[in-house]
RODODREN-312672 format. One line per 2 residues: number of its first residue (from 0); their letters; for each residue z, y, x of C-alpha. Coordinates in steps of 0.1 Angstrom, whole numbers, plus 2048, in hexadecimal, padded with zeros to 3 digits. Each point is the difference from the previous one (the first is absolute). Layout:
<sites>
NUM) a) Z/Y/X ~ ... .
</sites>
This chain:
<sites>
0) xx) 7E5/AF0/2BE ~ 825/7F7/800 .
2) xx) 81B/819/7EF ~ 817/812/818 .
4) xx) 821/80D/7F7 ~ 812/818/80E .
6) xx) 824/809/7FA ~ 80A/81F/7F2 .
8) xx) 81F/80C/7ED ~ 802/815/7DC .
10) xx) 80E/80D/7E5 ~ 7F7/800/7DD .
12) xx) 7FE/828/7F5 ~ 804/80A/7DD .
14) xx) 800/81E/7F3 ~ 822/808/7E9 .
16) xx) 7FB/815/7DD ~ 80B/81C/803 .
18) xx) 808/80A/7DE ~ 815/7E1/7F2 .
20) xx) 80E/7F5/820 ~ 800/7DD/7FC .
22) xx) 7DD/7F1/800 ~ 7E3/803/81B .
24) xx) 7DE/809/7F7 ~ 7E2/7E6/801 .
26) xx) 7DA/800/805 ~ 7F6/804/7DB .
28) xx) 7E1/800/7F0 ~ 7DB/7FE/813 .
30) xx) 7FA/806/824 ~ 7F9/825/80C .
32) xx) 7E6/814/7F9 ~ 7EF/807/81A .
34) xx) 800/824/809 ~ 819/813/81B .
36) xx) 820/7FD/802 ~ 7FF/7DC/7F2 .
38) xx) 81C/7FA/7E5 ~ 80B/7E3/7ED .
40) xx) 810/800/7DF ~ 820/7F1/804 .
42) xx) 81E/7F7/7E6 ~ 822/802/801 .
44) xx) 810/7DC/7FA ~ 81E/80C/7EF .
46) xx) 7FC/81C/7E8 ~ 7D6/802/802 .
48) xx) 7FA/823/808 ~ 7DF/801/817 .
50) xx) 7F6/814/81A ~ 7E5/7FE/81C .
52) xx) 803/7F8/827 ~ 7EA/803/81D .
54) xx) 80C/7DA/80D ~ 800/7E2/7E7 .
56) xx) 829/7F7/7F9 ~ 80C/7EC/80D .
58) xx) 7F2/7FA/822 ~ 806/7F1/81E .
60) xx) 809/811/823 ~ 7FF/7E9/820 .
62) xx) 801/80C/822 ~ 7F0/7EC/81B .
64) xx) 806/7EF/820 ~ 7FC/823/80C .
66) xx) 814/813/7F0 ~ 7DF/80F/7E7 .
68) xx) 80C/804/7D9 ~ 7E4/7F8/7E9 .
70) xx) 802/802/7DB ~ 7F0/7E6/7E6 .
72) xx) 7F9/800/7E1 ~ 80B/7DB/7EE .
74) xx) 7E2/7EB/7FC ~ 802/7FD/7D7 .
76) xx) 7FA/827/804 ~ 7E0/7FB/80D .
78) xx) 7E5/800/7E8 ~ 7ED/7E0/80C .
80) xx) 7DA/7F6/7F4 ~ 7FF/7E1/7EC .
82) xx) 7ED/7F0/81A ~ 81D/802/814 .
84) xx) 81E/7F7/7EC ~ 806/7DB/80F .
86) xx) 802/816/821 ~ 819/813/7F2 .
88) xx) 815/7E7/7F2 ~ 800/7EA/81B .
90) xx) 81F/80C/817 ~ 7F2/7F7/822 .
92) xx) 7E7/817/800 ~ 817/81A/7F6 .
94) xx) 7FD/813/821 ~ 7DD/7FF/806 .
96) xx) 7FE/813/7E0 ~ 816/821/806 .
98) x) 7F6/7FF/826 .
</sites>
């Protein structure tokens, strides 16, 4: 089955520290655990004071043809089997994987 791509437009959202004012905070560490509300461990880039988020930093936010803003989460974010990691590291099939 052929790929089909779609445009869409974004922006690239990061999440600024709040307590040294000049670095932005990253995904740190291991993916979630999984219990409710979800939150990653993330790192400030700048003067390495953690702190936890529900949304992996940073993130993508594209709105459709339509006008719908969805939010996702960078692909290296994404805890991937090792079954799958040629999947993951081959760009083209970068959308079928966060569809």
């Amino acid at each position: 089955m052929p790929q089909v791509f779609r445009p869409i437009s974004g922006h690239l959202v990061g999440f600024k520290c709040d307590r040294c004012d000049k670095g932005y905070y990253e995904r740190a560490g291991t993916p979630p655990e999984l219990k409710y509300p979800r939150q990653w461990l993330h790192k400030c880039n700048h003067c390495g004071i953690e702190s936890h988020f529900s949304t992996a930093y940073p993130m993508f936010r594209a709105t459709t043809q339509r006008h719908r803003v969805r939010d996702f989460i960078l692909l290296d974010d994404v805890p991937v089997p090792h079954s799958l990691r040629a999947v993951k590291n081959d760009p083209s099939n970068t959308f079928r994987m966060i569809k």
